[in-house]
C-alpha positions, 0 to 999 in steps of 0.5 A: 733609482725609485722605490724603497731603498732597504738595505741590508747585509746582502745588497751591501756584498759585492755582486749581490743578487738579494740572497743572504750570502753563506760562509765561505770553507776555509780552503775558498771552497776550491776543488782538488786538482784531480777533477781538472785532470780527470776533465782534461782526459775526458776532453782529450779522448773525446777529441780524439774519437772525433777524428774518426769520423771524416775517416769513416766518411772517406772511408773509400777514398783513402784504401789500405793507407787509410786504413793502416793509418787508423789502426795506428792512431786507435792504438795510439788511443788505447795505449794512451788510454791503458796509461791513464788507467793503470796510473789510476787517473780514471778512478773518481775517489 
């Protein structure tokens, strides 16, 4: 390494990047879990209306059998998803 070398209370902490390092919370600054799960359901749903689209695509491939088999996963969704509301897992406090 060439040049000055000052060092001070940041280049001295572990993964410092010159930018004087603020105390910590007591807890470690963690977020309730709450958020996970919130995000968890969010990734879920979304994965679940993915599939909808190579039915739409193959829409006239499948006929009725296609067509019953949605019907029972979109109500498998919104029940799942009506669970979810009534517990109060999609209010953000």
């Amino acid at each position: 390494m060439t040049g000055p070398k000052r060092w001070n209370r940041a280049r001295l902490e572990a993964y410092e990047c010159g930018i004087e390092p603020t105390p910590q919370p007591v807890g470690g600054g963690r977020f309730p879990v709450k958020y996970y799960l919130t995000a968890m359901l969010f990734i879920v749903f979304d994965i679940e209306i993915i599939f909808l689209y190579p039915w739409a695509v193959a829409f006239d491939h499948l006929g009725l059998f296609g067509l019953v088999e949605m019907v029972l996963f979109i109500v498998t969704v919104l029940i799942a998803y009506a669970y979810v509301w009534r517990r109060g897992g999609l209010e953000w406090d």
